[in-house]
C-alpha positions as CSV (number, residue, x, y, z in Angstrom):
1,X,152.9,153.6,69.0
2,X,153.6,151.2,71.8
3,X,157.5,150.9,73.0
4,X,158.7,148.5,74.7
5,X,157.2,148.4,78.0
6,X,158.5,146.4,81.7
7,X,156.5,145.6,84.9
8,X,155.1,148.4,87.0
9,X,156.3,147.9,90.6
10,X,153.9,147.6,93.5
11,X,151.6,145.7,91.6
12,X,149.2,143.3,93.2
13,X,150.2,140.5,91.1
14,X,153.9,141.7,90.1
15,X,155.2,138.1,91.8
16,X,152.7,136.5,90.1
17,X,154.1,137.6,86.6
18,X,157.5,137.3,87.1
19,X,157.3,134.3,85.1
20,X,158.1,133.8,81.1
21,X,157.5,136.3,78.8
22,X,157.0,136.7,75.2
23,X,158.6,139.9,73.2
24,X,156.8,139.7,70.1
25,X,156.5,142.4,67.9
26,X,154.0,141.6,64.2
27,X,153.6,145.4,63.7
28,X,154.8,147.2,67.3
29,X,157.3,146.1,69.6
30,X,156.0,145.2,73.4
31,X,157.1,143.2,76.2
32,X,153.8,141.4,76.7
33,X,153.3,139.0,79.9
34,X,152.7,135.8,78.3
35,X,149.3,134.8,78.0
36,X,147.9,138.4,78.1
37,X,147.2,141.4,75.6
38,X,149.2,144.5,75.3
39,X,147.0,147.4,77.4
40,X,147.3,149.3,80.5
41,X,144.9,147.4,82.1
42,X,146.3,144.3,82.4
43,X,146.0,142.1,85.5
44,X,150.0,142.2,85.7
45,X,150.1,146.2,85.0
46,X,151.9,146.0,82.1
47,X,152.7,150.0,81.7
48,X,153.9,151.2,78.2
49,X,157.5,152.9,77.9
50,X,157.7,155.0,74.7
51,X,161.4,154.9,74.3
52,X,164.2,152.5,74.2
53,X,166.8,154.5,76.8
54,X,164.1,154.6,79.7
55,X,165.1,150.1,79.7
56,X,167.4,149.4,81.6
57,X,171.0,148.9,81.0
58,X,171.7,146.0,81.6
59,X,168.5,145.1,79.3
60,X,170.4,147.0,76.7
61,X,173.5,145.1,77.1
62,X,171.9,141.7,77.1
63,X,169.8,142.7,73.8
64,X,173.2,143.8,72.3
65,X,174.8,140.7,73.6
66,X,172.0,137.8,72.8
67,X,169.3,139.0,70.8
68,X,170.8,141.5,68.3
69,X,172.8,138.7,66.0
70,X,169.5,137.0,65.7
71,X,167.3,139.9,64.8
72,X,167.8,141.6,61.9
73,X,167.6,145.6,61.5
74,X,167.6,146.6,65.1
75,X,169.2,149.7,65.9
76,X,168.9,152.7,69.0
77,X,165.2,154.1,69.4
78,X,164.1,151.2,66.6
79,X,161.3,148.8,67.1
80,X,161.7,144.6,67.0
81,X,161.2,143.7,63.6
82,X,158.4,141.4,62.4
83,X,159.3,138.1,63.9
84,X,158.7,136.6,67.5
85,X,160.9,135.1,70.5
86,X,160.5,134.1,73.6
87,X,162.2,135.8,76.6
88,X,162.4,134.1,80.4
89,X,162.1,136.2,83.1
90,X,164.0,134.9,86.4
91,X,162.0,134.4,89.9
92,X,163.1,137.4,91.1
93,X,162.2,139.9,88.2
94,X,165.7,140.5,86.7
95,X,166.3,139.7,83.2
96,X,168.0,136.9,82.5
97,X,171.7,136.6,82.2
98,X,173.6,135.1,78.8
99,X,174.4,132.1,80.3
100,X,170.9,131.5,81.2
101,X,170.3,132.7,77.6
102,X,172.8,129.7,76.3
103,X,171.3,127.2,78.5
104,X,168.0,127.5,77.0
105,X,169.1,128.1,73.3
106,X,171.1,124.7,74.1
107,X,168.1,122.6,75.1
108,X,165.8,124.1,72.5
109,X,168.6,122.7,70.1
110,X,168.8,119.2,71.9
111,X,164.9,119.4,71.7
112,X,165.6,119.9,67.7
113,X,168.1,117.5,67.3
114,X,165.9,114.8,69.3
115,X,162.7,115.6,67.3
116,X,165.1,115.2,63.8
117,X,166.3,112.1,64.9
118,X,162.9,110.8,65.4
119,X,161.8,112.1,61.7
120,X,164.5,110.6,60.1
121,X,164.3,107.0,62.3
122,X,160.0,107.0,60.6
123,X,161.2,108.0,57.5
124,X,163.7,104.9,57.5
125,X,160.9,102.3,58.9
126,X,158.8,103.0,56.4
127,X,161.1,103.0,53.2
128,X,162.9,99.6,55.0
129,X,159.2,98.2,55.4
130,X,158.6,99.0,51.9
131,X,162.0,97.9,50.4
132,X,161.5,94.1,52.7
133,X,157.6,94.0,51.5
134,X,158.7,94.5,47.6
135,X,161.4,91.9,48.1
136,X,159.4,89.5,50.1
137,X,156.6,89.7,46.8
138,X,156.8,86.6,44.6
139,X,155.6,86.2,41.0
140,X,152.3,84.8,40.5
141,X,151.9,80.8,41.0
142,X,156.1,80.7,41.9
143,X,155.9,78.8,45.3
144,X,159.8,78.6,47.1
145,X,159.9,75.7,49.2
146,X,163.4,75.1,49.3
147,X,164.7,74.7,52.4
148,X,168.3,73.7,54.0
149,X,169.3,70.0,54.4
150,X,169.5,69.0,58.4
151,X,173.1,67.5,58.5
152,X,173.6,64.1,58.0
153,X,174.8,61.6,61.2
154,X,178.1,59.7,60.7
155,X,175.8,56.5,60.5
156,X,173.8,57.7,57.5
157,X,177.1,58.8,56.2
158,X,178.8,55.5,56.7
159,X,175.6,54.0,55.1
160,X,176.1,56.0,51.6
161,X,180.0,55.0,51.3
162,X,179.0,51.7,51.9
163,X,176.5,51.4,49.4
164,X,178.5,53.6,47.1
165,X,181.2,51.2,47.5
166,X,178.9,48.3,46.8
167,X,177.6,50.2,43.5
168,X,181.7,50.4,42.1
169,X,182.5,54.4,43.0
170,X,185.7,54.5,44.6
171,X,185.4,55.6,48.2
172,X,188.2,54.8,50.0
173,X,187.3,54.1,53.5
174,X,183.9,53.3,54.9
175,X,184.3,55.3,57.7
176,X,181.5,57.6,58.5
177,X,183.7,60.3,57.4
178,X,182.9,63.0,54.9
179,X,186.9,63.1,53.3
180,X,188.0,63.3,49.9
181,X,187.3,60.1,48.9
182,X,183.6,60.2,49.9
183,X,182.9,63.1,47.9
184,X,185.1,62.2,44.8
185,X,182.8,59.1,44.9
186,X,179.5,61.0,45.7
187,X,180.0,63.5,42.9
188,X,180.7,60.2,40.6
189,X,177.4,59.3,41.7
190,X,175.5,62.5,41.0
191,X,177.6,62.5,37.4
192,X,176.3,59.2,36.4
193,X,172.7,59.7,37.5
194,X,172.2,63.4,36.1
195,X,172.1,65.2,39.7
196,X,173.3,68.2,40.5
197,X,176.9,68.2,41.3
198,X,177.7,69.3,44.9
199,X,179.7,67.1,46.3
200,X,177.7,67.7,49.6
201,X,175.4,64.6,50.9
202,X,171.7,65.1,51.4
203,X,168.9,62.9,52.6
204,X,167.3,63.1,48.8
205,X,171.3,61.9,47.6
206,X,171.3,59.2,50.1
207,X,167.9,57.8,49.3
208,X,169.0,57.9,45.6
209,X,171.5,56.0,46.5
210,X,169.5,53.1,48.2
211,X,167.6,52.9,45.1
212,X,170.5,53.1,42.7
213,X,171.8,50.3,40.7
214,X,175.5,49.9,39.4
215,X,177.0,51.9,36.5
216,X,176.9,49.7,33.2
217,X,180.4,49.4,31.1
218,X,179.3,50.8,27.3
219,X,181.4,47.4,26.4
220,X,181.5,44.8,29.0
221,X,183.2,41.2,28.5
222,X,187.1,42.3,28.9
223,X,189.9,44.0,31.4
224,X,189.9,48.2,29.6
225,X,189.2,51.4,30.9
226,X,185.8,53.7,29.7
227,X,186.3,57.3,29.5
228,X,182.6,58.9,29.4
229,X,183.6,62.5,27.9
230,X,179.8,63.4,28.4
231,X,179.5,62.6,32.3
232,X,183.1,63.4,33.1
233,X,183.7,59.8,34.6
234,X,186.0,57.1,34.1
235,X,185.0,53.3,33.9
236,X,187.6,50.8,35.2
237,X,186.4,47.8,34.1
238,X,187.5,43.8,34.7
239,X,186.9,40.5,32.7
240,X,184.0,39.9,34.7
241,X,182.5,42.8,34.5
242,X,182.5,44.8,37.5
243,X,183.9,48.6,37.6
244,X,184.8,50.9,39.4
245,X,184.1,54.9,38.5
246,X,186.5,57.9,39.2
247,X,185.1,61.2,38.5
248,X,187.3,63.2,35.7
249,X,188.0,66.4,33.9
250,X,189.2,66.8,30.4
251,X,189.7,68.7,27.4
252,X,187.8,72.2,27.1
253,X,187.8,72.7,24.0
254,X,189.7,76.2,24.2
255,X,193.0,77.4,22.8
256,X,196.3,77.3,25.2
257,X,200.1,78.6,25.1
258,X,202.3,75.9,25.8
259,X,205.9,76.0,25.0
260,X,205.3,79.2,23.1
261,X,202.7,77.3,21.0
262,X,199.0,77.9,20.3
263,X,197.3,74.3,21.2
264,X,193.4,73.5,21.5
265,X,192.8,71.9,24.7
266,X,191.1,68.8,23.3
267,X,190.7,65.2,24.6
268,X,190.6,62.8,21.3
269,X,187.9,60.2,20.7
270,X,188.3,56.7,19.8
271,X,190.3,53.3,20.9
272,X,193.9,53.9,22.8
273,X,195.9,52.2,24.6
274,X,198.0,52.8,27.4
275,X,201.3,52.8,25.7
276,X,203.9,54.9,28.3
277,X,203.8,55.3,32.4
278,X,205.2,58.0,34.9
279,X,205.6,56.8,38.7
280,X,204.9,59.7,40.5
281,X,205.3,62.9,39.8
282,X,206.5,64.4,36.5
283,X,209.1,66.5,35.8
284,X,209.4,69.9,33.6
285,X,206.7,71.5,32.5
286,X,204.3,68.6,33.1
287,X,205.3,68.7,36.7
288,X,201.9,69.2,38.0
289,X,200.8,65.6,36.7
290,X,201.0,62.8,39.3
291,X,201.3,59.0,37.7
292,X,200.6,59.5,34.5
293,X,199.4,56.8,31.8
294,X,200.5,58.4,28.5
295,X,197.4,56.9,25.9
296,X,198.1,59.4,22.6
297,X,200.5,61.6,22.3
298,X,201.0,64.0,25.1
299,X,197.3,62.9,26.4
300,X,197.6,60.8,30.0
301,X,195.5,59.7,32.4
302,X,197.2,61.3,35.7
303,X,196.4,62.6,39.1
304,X,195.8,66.4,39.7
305,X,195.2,68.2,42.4
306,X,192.4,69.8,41.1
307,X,189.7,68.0,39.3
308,X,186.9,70.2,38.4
309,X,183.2,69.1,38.0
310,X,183.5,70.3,34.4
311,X,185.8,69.7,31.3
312,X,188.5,71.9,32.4
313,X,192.2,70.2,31.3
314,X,194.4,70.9,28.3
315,X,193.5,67.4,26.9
316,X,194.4,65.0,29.4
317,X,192.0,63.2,31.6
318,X,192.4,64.4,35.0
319,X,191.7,62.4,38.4
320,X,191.8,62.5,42.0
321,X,194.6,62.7,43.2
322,X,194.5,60.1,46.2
323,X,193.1,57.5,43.6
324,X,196.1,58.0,41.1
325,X,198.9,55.9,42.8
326,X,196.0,52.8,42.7
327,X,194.8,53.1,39.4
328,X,198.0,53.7,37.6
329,X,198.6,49.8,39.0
330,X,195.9,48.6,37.6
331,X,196.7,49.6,34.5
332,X,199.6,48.1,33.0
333,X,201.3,49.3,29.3
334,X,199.2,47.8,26.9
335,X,195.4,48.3,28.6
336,X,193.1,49.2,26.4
337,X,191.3,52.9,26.9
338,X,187.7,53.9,25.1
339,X,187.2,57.6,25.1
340,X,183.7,58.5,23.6
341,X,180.7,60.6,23.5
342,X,177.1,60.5,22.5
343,X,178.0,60.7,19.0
344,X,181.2,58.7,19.0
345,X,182.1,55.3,20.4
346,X,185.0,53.3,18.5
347,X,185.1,49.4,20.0
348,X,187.9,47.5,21.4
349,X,186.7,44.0,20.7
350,X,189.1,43.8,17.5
351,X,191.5,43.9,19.5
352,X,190.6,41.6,22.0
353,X,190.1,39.1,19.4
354,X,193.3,40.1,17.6
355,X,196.0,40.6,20.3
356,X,198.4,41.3,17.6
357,X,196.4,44.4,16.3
358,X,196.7,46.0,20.0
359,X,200.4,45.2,19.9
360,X,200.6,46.5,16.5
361,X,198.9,49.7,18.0
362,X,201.4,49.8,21.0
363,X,204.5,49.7,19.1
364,X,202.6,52.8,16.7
365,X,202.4,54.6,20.0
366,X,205.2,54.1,21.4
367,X,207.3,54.9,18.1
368,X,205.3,58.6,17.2
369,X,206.0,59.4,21.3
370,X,209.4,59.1,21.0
């Protein structure tokens, strides 16, 4: 069998092979000049040594050192085992030392790490290219074209608060300024005409608004106040006819503790009037209600800091708070208040026509409050 064999010196073309070699051993062990066969005749004259003590030493050391914790089952006078490395020779024909060893074993492992990094940067292209492609895939005949609204100019704003002011929603100042007041008055808008409630003014809000006409009273012909349970907004309204809307929340229909009591958060239907008044804010438990105009029972129209688009009191009928100071003067004890719904509307004519029936009421009120 062929041992592992090193360079015969005086060779024509020994500086021409002191280059890389390859140890590879599939069924014999041989140091092989890389690129050429195992034999004798070799250009390099490779020359065969039977036996592993006629290497050098310091070839035994470094195989000891750097290449036995890698190969597996080598031992004195053995042969490489079935598995193949490559060895660099130096320039000068000496074997290489361990720290050339480490060098190379540490850019073959850069090499590695580089080529992983590259596999693993495809392989997330492709599954983020396949994820974006399944999202971006829309259901047959669905067509998005919604896009964001360009932002309105302070003149086109000024334009919708004036005409919303012209229409009867309260606004507060025509200004150009998108405050409180415009967007308690905008959302009274999109209320009353069935659009969706944002509170945020659009180019398609403020041509609905040029087109718009006023809000209609369910009862016009006398001084009372509307309460439309099914678009959330209140209806002041004056002899003449003209009103002026507030957007409102009320009763939700759902239980409450209150006092240590189970109540059902419910705004009653039918033909009130306004019977008690707080100036500013209350006191107690109800000190979260600002000018309140007690109507039935515990139920007031009052100011709140929040006033959701939705039904969301324990009964009373909640409004802006900025508006609250202002309304509450305009409506003095004995006003008369219609709260209705699609299904129920109770008229306060009678009592227009009767002014003793509404004081009648009045004194009722005022007797079961206290």
């Amino acid at each position: 069998m062929v041992g592992i064999g090193e360079i015969a010196q005086g060779s024509s073309e020994t500086e021409s092979c002191r280059n890389s070699f390859r140890v590879a051993n599939k069924e014999m062990g041989t140091l092989i000049p890389q690129g050429y066969k195992a034999n004798t005749s070799s250009p390099c004259g490779l020359r065969p040594s039977p036996a592993w003590a006629g290497i050098s030493q310091r070839f035994q050391r470094y195989l000891r050192r750097c290449l036995l914790p890698a190969v597996s089952g080598f031992t004195h006078g053995s042969f490489l085992p079935a598995k193949s490395f490559t060895l660099i020779v130096s320039s000068d024909g000496r074997w290489p030392s361990r720290s050339q060893h480490n060098r190379r074993n540490a850019r073959e492992m850069r090499d590695s790490k580089l080529k992983m990094k590259s596999f693993l940067t495809i392989c997330f292209l492709l599954f983020s290219t396949a994820a974006i492609a399944s999202a971006q895939k829309k259901p047959v005949g669905r067509i998005e074209t919604r896009l964001p609204h360009p932002s309105l100019t302070r003149a086109q704003t000024r334009e919708a608060e004036r005409r919303l002011f012209e229409l009867g929603y309260w606004t507060g100042a025509v200004d150009g300024l998108s405050d409180p007041a415009t967007r308690s008055a905008l959302i009274a808008f999109q209320k009353w005409e069935g659009r969706p409630i944002t509170g945020q003014l659009t180019l398609d809000d403020l041509e609905a608004i040029r087109k718009s006409s006023s809000p209609k009273a369910r009862e016009p012909g006398y001084a009372h106040v509307e309460v439309d349970l099914d678009r959330q907004v209140l209806l002041l309204i004056t002899d003449e006819g003209k009103v002026k809307v507030l957007p409102v929340s009320t009763g939700n229909g759902k239980p409450f503790e209150d006092e240590g009591q189970t109540s059902v958060a419910h705004t009653p239907r039918g033909r009130f009037v306004v019977y008690d008044k707080v100036a500013g804010w209350e006191t107690g438990p109800s000190s979260s209600m600002y000018y309140s105009n007690y109507i039935s029972g515990g139920v007031a129209i009052h100011g709140y800091r929040s006033v959701p688009n939705e039904p969301e009191s324990h009964g009373c009928i909640r409004i802006p708070i900025f508006a609250a100071r202002e309304l509450s003067k305009l409506l003095p004890i004995g006003t008369i208040v219609l709260v209705y719904d699609k299904v129920s509307f109770v008229s306060g004519k009678p009592w227009v026509e009767n002014p003793e029936l509404k004081q009648a009421a009045l004194f009722w009120s005022q007797g079961v409050d206290n």
